[in-house]
Each structure stands twice: as C-alpha cells, then as structure tokens.
C-alpha positions in Angstrom: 121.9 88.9 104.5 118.8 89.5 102.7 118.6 91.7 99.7 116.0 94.3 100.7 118.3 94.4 104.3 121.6 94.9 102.8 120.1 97.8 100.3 119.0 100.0 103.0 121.9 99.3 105.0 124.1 100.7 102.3 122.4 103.4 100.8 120.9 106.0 103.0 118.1 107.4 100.5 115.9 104.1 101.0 113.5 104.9 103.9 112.2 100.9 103.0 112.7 98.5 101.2 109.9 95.3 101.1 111.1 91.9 99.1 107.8 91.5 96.8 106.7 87.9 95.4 106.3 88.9 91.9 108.0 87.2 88.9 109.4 90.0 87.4 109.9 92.7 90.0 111.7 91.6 93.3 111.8 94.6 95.9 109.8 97.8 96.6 112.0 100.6 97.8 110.7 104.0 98.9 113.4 106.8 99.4 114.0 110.2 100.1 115.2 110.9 96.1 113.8 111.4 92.6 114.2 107.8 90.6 117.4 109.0 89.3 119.3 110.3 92.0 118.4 106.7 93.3 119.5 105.1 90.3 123.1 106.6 90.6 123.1 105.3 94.1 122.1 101.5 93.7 124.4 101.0 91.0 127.1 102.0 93.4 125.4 99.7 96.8 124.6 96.7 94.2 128.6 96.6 93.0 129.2 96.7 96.6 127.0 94.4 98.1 128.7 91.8 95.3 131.8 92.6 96.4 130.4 91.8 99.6 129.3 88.7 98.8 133.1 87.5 97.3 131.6 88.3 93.7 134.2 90.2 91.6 132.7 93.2 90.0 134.7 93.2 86.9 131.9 94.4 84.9 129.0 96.9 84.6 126.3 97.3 86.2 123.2 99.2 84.9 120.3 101.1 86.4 117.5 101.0 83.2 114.3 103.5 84.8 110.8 104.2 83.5 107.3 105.7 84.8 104.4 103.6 84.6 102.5 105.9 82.5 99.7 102.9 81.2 97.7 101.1 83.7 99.2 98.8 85.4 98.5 94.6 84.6 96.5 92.3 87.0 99.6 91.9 90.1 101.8 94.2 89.2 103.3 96.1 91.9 103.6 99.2 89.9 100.9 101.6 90.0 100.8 104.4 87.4 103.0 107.5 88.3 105.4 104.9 89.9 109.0 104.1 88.6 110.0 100.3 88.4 113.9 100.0 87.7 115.8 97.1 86.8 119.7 96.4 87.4 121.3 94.5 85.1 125.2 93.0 85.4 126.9 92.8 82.0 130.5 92.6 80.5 129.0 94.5 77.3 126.6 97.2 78.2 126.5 99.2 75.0 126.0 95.5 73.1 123.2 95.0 75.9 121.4 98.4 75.4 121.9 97.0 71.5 120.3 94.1 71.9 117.1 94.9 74.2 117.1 97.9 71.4 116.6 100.4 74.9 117.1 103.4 72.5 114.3 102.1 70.7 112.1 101.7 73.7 113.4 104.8 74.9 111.9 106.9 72.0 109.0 105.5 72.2 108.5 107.3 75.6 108.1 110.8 77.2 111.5 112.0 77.8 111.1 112.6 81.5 109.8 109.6 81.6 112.9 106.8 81.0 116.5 107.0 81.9 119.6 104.8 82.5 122.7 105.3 84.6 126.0 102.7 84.5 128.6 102.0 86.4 131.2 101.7 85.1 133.9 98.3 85.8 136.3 98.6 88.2 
C-alpha cells in the first residue's frame, strides 16, 4: 500500500493526501486539524503503519513542524502560511534534537510558529 493511501486510511483528520515528486518533501496532506493536533496523530498512524509493514517500532518517532513564514524557493511545495512537517525515526531523540541543534532553530523562530511532538517507544 502506498504511503499517501495508508495515511488517510488510518488517521481520520486527513481529508487528502497527494504523493509529491520533490526531493525533500514527499506527501501533501490537507486535514480537518491545526498542524499540531495533526502532528500528535501521524506520529501515532506512522508507528502503526510500520508495525504494519513487520517493522518493529522499538524506537521514537518524531513530528518536527514549522510555518513557512519566508517565501518559498523555486519548487517547493510549501507556500507561505503553510506548515511542512517532517517525521523522523530515531533510537536517541533528545541526542537527535542535539545534533540538528532544533532548540537552536527553534529560537530563531516565532513561537507559534515551530513545534515538535514524540512518540514515545513502545
């Protein structure tokens, strides 16, 4: 099952969901949530659809949110106002969030405007 598919099968906040051919970001998702409720739930639907998959989920996995608040580059998909999100797997998240320095990054934007949610191993 695709990606896209298997997200908006599991959570019911995505209204759609369109696989993008970009390098960086990889789906569009449009849902019936702010970006953080929707955070909370694809952190949950991503640790499942591993599971799914025969993955063990063993580890976190993290939900790192901000608003594009600059203009946006030549092909980018995310147009200002818009939040782009990534998931990230990890056996370390507080040595991750160390090593991309996110509370650095985070400081350097509006507070309302950056976020991260984690769930936690199992």
């Amino acid at each position: 099952m695709e990606l896209a598919e298997g997200l908006q099968r599991l959570c019911t906040h995505i209204t759609s969901a369109e696989v993008l051919s970009h390098p960086h970001w990889r789906i569009r998702i449009e849902a019936s949530v702010d970006p953080f409720e929707l955070a909370r739930a694809l952190v949950e639907v991503w640790g499942l659809l591993r599971s799914e998959s025969g993955h063990d989920v063993d580890h976190s996995i993290l939900a790192l949110g901000g608003r594009k608040d600059t203009p946006s580059a030549a092909g980018s998909p995310l147009e200002p106002g818009a939040w782009g999100v990534d998931i990230v797997e990890t056996a370390d998240a507080k040595g991750f969030l160390e090593a991309i320095n996110w509370e650095g990054l985070k400081a350097s934007r509006p507070v309302d405007g950056v976020f991260e949610v984690e769930r936690q191993p199992c």
